[in-house]
VEXDREN-2710 file (C-alpha; in Angstrom, 1 decimal):
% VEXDREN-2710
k/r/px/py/pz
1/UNK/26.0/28.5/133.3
2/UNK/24.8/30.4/136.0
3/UNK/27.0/29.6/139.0
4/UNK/30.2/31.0/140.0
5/UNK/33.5/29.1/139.3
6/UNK/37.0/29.9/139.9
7/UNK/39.5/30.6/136.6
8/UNK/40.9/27.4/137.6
9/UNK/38.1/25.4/137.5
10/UNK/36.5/27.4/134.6
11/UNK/39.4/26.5/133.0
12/UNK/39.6/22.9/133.7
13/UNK/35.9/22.7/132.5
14/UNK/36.6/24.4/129.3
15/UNK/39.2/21.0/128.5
16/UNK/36.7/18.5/129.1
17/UNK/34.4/20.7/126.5
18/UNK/37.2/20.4/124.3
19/UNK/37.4/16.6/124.6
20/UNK/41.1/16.8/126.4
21/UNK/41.7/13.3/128.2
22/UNK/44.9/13.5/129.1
23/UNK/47.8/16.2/130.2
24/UNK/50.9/16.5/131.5
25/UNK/52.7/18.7/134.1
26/UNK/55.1/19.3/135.8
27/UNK/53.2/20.9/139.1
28/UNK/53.6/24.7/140.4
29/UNK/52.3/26.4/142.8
30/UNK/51.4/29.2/140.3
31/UNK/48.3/27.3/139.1
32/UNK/47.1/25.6/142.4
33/UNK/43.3/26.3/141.8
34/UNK/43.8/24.1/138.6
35/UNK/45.7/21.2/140.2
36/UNK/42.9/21.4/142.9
37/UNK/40.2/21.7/139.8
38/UNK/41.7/19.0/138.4
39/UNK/41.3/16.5/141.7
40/UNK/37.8/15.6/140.7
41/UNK/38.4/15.9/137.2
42/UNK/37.7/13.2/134.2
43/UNK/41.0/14.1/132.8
44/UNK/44.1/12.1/133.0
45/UNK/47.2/13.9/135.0
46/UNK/50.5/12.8/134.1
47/UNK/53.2/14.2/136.5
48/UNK/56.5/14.2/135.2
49/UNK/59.8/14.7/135.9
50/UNK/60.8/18.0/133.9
51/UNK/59.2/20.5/132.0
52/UNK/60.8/19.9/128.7
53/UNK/59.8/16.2/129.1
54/UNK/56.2/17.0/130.0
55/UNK/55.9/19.3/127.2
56/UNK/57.8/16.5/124.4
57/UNK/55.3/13.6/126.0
58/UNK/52.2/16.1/125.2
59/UNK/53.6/17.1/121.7
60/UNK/54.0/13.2/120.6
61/UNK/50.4/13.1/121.9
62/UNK/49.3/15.9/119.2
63/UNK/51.5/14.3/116.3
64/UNK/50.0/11.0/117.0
65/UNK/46.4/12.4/117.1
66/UNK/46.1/15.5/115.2
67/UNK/44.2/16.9/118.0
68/UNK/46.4/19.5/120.8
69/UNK/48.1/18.2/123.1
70/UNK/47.9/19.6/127.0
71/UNK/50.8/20.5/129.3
72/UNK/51.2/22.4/132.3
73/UNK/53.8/24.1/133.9
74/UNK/54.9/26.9/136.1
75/UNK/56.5/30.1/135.4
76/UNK/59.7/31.1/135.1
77/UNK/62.2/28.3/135.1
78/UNK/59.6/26.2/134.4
79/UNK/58.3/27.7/131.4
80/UNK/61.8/28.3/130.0
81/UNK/62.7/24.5/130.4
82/UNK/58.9/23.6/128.3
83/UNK/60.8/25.5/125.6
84/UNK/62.5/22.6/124.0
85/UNK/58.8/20.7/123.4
86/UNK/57.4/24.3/121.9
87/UNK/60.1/24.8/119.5
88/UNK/59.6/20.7/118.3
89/UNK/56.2/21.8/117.7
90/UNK/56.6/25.0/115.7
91/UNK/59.0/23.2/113.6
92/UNK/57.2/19.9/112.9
93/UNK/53.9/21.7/112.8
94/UNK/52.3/19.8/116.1
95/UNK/49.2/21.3/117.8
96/UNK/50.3/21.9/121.4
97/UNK/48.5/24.0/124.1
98/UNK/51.1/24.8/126.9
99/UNK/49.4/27.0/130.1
100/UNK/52.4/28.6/131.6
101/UNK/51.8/29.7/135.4
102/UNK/52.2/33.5/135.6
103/UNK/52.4/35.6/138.7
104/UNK/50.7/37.7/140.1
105/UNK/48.3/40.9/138.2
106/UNK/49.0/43.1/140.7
107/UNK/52.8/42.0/140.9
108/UNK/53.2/42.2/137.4
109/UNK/56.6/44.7/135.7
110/UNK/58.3/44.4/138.4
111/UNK/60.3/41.5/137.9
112/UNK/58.4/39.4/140.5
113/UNK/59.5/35.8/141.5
114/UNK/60.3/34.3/138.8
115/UNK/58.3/36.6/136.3
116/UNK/58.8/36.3/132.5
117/UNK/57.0/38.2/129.6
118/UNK/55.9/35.2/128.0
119/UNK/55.1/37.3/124.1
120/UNK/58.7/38.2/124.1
121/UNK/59.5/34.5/125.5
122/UNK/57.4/32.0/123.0
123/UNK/57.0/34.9/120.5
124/UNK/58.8/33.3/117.5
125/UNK/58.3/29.9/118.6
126/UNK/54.6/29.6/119.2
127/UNK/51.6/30.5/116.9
128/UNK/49.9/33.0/119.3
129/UNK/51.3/33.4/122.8
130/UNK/48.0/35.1/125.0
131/UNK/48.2/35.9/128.9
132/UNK/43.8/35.8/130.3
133/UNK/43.9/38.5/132.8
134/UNK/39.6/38.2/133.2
135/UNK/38.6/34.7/134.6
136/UNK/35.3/36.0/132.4
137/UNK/37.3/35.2/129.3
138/UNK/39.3/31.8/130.1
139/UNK/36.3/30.1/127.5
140/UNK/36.5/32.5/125.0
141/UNK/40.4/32.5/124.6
142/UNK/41.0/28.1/125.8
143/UNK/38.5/27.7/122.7
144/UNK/40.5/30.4/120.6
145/UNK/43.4/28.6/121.4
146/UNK/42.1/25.3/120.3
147/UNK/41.2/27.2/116.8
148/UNK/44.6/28.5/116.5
149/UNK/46.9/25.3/117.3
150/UNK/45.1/22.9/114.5
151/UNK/44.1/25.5/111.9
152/UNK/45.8/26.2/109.0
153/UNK/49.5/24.4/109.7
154/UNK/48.9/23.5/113.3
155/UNK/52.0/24.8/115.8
156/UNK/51.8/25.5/119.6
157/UNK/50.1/28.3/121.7
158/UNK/51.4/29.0/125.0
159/UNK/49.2/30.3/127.4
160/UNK/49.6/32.4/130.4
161/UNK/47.8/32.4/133.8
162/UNK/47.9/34.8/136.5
163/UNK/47.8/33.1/139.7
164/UNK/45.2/35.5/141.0
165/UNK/42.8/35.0/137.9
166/UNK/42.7/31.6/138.5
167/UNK/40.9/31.9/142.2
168/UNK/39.0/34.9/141.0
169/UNK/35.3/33.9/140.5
170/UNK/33.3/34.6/137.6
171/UNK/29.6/33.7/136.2
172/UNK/30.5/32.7/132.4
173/UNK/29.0/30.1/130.1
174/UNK/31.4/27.1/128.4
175/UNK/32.1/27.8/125.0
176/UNK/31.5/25.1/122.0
177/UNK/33.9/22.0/121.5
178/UNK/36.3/23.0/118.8
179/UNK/35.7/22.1/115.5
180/UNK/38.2/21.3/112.4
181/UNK/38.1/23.5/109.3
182/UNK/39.1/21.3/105.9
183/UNK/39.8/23.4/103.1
184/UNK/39.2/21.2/100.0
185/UNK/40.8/21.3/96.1
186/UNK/38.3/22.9/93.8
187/UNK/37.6/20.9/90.6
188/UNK/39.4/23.2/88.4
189/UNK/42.4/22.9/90.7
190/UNK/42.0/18.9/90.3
191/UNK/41.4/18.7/86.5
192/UNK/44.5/21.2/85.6
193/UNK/46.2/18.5/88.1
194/UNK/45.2/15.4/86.1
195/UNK/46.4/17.7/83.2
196/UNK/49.6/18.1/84.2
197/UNK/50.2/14.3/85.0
198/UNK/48.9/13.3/81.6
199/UNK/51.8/15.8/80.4
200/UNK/54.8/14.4/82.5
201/UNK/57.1/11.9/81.6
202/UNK/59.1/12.0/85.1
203/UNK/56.8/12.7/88.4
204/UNK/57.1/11.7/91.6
205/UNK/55.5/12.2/95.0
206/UNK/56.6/13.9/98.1
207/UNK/54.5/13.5/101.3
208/UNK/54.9/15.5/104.5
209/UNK/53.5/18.1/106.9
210/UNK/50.8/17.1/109.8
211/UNK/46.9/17.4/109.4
212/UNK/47.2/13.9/108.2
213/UNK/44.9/10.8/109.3
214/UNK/45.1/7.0/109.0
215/UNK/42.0/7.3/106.2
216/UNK/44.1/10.2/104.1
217/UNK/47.1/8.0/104.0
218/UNK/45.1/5.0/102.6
219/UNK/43.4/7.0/100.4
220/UNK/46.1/9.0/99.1
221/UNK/48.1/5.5/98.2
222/UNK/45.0/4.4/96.3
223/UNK/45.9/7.4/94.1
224/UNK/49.6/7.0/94.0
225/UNK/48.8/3.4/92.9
226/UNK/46.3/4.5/89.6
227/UNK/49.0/6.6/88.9
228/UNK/51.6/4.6/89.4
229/UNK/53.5/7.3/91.2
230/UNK/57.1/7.1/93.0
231/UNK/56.3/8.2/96.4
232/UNK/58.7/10.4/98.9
233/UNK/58.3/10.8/102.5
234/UNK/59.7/13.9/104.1
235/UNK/62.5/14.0/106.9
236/UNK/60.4/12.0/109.6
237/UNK/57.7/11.6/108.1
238/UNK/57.6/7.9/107.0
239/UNK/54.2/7.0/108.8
240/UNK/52.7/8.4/105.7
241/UNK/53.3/5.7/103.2
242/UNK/53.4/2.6/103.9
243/UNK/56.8/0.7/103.5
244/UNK/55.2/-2.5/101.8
245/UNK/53.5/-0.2/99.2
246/UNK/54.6/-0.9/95.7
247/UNK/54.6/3.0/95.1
248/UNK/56.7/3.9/97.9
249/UNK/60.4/4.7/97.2
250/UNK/62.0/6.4/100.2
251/UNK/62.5/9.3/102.9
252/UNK/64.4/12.4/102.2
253/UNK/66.5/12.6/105.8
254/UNK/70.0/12.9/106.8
255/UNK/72.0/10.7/104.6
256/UNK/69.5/9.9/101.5
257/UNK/69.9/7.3/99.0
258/UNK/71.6/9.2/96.7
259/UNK/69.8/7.4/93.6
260/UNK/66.6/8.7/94.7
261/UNK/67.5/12.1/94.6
262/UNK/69.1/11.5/91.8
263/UNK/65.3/10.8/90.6
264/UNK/64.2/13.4/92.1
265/UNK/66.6/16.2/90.8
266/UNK/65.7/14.6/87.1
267/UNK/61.6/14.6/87.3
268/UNK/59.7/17.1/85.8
269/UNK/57.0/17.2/88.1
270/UNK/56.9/17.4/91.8
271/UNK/53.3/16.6/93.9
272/UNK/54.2/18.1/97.3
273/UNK/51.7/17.2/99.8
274/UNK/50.9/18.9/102.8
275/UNK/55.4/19.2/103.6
276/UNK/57.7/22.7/103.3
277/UNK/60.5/21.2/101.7
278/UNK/62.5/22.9/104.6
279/UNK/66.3/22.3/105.2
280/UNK/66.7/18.8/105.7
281/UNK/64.6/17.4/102.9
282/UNK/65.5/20.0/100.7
283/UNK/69.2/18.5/101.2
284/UNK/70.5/21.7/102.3
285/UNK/68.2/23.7/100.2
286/UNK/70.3/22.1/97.2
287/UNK/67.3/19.6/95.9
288/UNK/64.9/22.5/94.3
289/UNK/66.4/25.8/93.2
290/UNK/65.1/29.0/95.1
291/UNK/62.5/30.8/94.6
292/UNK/62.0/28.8/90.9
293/UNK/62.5/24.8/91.1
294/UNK/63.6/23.4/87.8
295/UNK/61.0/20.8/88.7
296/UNK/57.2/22.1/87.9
297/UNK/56.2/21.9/91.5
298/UNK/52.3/21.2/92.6
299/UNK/52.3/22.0/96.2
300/UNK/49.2/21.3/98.4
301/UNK/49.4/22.4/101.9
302/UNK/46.5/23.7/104.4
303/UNK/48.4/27.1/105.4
304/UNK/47.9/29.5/102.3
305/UNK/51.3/31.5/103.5
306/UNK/53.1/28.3/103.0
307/UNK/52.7/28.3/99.3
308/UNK/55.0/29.9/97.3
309/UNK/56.7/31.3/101.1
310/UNK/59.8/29.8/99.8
311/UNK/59.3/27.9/96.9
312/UNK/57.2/29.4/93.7
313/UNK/54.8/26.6/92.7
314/UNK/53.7/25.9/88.9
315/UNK/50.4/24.8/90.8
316/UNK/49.5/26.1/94.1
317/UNK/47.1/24.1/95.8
318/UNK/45.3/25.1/99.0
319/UNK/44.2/21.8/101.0
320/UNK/44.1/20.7/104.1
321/UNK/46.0/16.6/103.5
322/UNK/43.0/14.9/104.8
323/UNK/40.8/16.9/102.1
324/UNK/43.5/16.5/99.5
325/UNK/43.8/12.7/99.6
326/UNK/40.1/12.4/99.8
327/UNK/39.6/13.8/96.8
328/UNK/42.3/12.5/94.7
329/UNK/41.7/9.1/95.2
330/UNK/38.7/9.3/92.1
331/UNK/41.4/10.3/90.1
332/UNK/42.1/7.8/87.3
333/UNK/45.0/8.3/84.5
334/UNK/43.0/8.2/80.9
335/UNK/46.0/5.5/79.6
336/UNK/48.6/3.4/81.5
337/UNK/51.0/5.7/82.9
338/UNK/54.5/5.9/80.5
339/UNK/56.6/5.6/84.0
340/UNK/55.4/2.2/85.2
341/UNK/58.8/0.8/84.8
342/UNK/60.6/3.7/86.5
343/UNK/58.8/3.3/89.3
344/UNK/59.1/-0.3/89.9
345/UNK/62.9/0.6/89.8
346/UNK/62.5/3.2/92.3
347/UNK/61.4/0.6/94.4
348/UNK/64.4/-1.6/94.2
349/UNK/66.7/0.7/94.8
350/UNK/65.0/1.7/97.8
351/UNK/64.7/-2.3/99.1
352/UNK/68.0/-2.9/98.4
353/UNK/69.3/0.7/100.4
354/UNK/66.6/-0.6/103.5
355/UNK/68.2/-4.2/103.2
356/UNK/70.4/-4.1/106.7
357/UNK/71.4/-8.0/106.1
358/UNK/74.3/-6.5/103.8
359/UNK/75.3/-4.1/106.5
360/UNK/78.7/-4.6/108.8
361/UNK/80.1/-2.6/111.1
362/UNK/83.0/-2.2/113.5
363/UNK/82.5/-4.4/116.7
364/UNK/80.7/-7.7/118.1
365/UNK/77.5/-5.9/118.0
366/UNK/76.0/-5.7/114.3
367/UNK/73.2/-3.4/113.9
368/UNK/72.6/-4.9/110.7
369/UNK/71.6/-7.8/112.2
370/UNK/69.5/-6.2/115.5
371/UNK/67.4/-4.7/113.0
372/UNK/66.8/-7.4/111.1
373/UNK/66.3/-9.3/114.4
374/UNK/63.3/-6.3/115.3
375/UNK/61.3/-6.6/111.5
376/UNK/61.0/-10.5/112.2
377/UNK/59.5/-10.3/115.9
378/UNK/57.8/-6.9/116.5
379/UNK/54.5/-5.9/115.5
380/UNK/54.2/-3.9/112.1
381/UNK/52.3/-1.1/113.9
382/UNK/55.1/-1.0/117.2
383/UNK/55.4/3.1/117.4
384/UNK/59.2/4.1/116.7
385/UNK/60.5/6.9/119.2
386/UNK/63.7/8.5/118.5
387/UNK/65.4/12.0/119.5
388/UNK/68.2/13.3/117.1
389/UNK/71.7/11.7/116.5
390/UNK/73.4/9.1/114.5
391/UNK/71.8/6.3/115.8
392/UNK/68.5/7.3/114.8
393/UNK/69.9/6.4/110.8
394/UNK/69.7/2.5/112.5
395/UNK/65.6/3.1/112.3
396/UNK/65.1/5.7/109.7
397/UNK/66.5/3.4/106.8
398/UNK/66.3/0.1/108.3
399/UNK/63.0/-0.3/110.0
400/UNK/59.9/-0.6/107.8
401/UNK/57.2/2.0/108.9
402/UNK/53.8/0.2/108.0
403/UNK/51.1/2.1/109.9
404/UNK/49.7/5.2/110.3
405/UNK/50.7/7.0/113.8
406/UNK/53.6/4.6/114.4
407/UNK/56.3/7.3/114.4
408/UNK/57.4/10.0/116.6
409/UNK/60.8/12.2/115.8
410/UNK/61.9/15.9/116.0
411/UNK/62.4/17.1/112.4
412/UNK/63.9/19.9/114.6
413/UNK/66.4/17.8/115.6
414/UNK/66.2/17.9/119.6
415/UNK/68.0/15.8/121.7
416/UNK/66.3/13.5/124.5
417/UNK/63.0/13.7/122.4
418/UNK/62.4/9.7/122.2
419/UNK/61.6/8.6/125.4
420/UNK/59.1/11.3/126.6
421/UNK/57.7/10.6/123.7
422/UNK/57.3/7.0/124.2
423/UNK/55.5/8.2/127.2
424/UNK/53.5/10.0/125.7
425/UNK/52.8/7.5/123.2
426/UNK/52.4/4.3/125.6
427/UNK/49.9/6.5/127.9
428/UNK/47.8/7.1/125.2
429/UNK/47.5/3.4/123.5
430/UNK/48.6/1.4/126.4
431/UNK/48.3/-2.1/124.3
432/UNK/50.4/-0.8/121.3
433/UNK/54.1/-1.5/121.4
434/UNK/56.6/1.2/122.1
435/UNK/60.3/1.2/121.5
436/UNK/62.6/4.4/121.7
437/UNK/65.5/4.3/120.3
438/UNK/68.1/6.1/121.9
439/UNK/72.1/7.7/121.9
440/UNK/74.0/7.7/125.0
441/UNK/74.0/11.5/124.9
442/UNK/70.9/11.9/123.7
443/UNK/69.3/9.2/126.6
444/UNK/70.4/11.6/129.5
445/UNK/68.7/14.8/128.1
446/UNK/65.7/13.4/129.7
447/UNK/66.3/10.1/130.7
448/UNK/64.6/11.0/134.3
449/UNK/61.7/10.4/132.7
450/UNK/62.1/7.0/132.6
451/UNK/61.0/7.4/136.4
452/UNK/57.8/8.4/134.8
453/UNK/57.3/5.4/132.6
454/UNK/57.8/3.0/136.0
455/UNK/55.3/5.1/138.5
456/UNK/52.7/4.9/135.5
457/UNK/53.4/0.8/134.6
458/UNK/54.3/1.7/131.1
459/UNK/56.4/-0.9/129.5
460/UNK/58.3/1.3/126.8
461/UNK/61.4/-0.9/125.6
462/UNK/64.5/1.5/124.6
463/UNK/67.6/0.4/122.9
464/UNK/70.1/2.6/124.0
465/UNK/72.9/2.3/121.6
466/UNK/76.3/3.6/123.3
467/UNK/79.6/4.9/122.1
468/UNK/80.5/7.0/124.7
469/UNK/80.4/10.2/122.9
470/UNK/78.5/12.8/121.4
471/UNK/79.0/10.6/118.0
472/UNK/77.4/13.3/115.6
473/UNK/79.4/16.0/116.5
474/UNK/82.7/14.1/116.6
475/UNK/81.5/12.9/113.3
476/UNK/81.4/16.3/112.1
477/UNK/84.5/17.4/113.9
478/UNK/86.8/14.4/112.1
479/UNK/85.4/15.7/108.9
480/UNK/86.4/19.4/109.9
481/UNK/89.2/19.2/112.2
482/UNK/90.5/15.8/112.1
483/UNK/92.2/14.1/115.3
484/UNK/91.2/17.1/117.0
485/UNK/88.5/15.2/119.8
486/UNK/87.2/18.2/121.5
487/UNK/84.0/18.7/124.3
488/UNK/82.8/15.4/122.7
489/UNK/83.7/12.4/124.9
490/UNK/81.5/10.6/127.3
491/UNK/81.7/8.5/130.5
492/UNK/78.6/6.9/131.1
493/UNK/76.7/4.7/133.6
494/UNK/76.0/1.3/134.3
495/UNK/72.4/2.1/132.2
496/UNK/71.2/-1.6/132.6
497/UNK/71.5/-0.6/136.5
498/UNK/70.1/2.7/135.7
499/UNK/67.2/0.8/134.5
500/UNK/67.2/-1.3/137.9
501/UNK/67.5/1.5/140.1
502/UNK/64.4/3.0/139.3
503/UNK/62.4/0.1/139.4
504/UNK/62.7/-1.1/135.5
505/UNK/64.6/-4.1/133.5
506/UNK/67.7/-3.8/132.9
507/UNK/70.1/-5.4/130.2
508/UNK/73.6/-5.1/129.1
509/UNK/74.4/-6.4/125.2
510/UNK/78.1/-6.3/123.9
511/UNK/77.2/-9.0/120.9
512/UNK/74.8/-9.7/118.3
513/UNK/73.9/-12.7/119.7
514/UNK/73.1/-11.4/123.3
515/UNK/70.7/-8.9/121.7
516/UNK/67.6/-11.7/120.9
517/UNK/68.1/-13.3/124.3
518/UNK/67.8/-10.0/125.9
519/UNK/64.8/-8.5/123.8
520/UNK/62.9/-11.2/124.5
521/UNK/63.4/-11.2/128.6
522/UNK/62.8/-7.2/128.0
523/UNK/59.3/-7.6/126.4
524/UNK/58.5/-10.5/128.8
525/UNK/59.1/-8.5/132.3
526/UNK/56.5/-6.2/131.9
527/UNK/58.3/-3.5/133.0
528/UNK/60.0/-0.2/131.1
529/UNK/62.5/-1.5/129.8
530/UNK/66.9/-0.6/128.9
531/UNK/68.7/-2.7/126.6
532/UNK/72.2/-1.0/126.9
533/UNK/74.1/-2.3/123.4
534/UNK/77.7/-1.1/124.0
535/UNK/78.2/0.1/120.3
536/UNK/82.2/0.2/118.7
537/UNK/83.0/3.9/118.5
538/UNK/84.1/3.2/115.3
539/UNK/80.7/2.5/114.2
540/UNK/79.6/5.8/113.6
541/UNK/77.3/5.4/110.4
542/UNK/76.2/1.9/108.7
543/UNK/78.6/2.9/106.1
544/UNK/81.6/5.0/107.8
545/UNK/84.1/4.6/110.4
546/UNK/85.2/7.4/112.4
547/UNK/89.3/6.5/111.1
548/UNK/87.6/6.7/107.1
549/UNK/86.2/10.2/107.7
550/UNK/89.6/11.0/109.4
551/UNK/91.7/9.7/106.9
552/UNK/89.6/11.4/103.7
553/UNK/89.6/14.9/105.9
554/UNK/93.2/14.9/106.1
555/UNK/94.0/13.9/102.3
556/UNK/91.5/16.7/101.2
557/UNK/93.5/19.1/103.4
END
């Protein structure tokens, strides 16, 4: 390259090397010269509504693919609302690239206009948090960025732009397209493996973790299926396995079956692939004693500081998943495996605990029956969006995840994930079907964004399930101070006119039998779509009432 560009369209230019597509912002006017780079761009600009939704919309675009996704936004309060989507990505190990608007060189530690030091900001959030000061070295340090966000376990990388660098001119070449690094089992690592399985007489399978890919999750189940191995998913993680697999036996999230951790508290060999075991699926850090599981423990994960960070394996096994599966799935057991039968019984019981015919709740509307209702008419590979509450139990154990890249949830937990992430997921595979699931508290954490699904014609449907509270914490509150309703009551809005108003469909269910009906003239009008299901407060799990967790708090006390 032997012209002069701006930062801002050096920039740009080092994206489409990378082979970025799409991004999403949230525009400034701390990073102009890139907006204006952008105008005759081959990239894909989505403009959104807020910075945390941009940032959630790009990191369901890096869970989905494996490759980062791309956000924008401007300094300040910008970049402190984008926090939300970083943290989601540190914690469930997302490639993410967020360019934060800066101001200023010159202006710099003086508390400027809005002026944050982004290292002390994003420093225990993101995996490398860099500020280019040199329009020379926007290629060296975009393609360092790349490097950083998908190697190893993938997390996000923030990085800052000075206004001023970014219409600076500079003479600089475009660096390489990024490249993935797989690091592979050696055969002495897979024989003492196969020698360990020969030796058990109670192993199962836990999957989890990111760096997967549609052909690892195929040919990891070949494996579990010569083996005939119990497989686990990880909290949010159920994309990894497929539901119809004989092998597969469950997902270790909020409210497990209890008989499968009863299995897996008995085995005597855990396979942990490409997951941390980290609060939630550890069950509190209760399942597997710390820093020595009673369980031999053969964990496989692409980060070596993962491995044995908080749990000492028997095995340590230093894979990328992709690599991992691939080379597992030779693998053959010398003799029939001795656990057939208790695997086929691990099976059951998790059929029976996904079985929502059996299910009643308080109230006209039965949840039970609405996901029943969604396996018989939606596509096996629609793409499940949720954010964090009770409601999201209604898909986690009840809605069979078939395909690869057909979920997206915060195993951090954040509220008002699900719908930027259905944007996220609908503007990257337009013809694949998107629902988001949805509380009433959680819905308004970023429900402007559903303005973003109508200006781009992206028909996401979302079941917004409402009780008119914060139901998780008054869940939690009966069970610690019971009767004692406190900060966790809601009065909502008219959300199938919420829907209308912006330019959506809109419908109103209060009964099972008004949910079909109303699906069915949701997916038909082409439009983003809110089916508002006005939910019995009572109804707070598929198995508890709000007045049973009262009643059993007060007798305990």
């Amino acid at each position: 390259m032997t012209s002069s560009r701006t930062g801002g369209q050096i920039l740009v230019d080092q994206l489409i090397t990378h082979g970025v597509q799409q991004l999403f912002c949230v525009p400034g006017e701390s990073f102009l010269a890139v907006l204006d780079a952008l105008h005759d761009a081959s990239i894909d600009v989505t403009v959104c509504r807020q910075e945390g939704g941009a940032t959630m919309m790009a990191e369901a675009q890096g869970k989905l693919t494996g490759k980062p996704g791309i956000c924008f936004v401007t300094r300040g309060p910008g970049a402190t609302n984008a926090a939300a989507g970083v943290h989601i990505a540190h914690q469930d190990s997302t490639p993410l690239l967020l360019f934060v608007g800066q101001v200023a060189r010159d202006a710099m530690g003086r508390e400027a206009f809005q002026e944050l030091d982004y290292g002390a900001v994003f420093g225990t959030m993101a995996k490398w948090v860099v500020q280019i000061d040199d329009p020379a070295r926007v290629p060296e340090l975009v393609s360092r960025a790349f490097h950083v966000a998908t190697s190893g376990r993938p997390g996000p990388v923030v990085i800052a732009l000075p206004e001023d660098m970014l219409t600076e001119a500079a003479v600089v070449a475009d660096a390489l397209p990024y490249a993935l690094t797989e690091t592979h089992p050696g055969a002495a690592q897979l024989a003492e493996l196969q020698q360990r399985l020969s030796q058990a007489q109670r192993p199962v399978v836990i999957l989890g973790g990111s760096r997967w890919s549609e052909a690892a999750t195929q040919q990891f189940a070949k494996f579990a299926e010569a083996y005939a191995l119990p497989v686990y998913c990880s909290f949010r993680r159920q994309m990894l396995m497929s539901a119809d697999h004989p092998c597969y036996a469950g997902d270790l999230g909020l409210g497990a079956n209890p008989r499968m951790l009863a299995r897996i508290r008995d085995a005597d060999l855990v396979l942990l692939v490409g997951g941390r075991l980290s609060e939630v699926p550890s069950q509190g850090y209760e399942l597997f004693a710390i820093p020595q599981p009673k369980q031999a423990l053969v964990h496989a994960h692409a980060d070596a500081d993962e491995l044995g960070k908080l749990y000492r394996p028997a095995q340590g096994i230093h894979a990328t998943p992709q690599a991992f599966a691939e080379a597992v799935s030779a693998l053959r057991p010398a003799s029939a495996p001795a656990w057939q039968a208790e695997t086929k019984t691990a099976r059951e019981e998790f059929l029976r605990w996904s079985d929502p015919a059996p299910i009643r709740i308080p109230g006209p509307l039965q949840m039970g029956e609405v996901m029943q209702h969604l396996r018989e008419v939606l596509p096996a590979d629609t793409i499940f969006c949720n954010g964090a509450g009770n409601f999201a139990t209604w898909v986690h154990r009840f809605w069979p995840f078939r395909a690869f890249a057909s979920q997206l949830a915060p195993t951090s937990g954040s509220m008002g994930y699900g719908l930027p992430a259905g944007v996220g997921a609908k503007r990257l595979w337009p013809e694949r079907e998107v629902v988001v699931f949805a509380g009433d508290g959680d819905f308004l954490m970023h429900g402007q964004e559903f303005a973003t699904a109508v200006q781009y014609g992206l028909p996401i449907l979302v079941v917004l399930l409402d009780n008119g509270m914060y139901g998780t914490i008054r869940m939690h509150q009966e069970k610690h101070y019971p009767g004692r309703i406190s900060a966790t009551q809601l009065k909502n809005p008219d959300f199938r006119g919420y829907a209308e108003v912006f330019g959506g469909h809109g419908e109103r269910v209060t009964t099972t039998e008004e949910f079909g009906p109303a699906l069915a003239r949701a997916r038909a009008s082409g439009k983003p779509a809110i089916l508002h299901c006005l939910l019995d407060p009572e109804a707070i799990t598929p198995a508890s009432t709000l007045q049973s967790i009262r009643k059993a708090a007060l007798a305990a006390n």
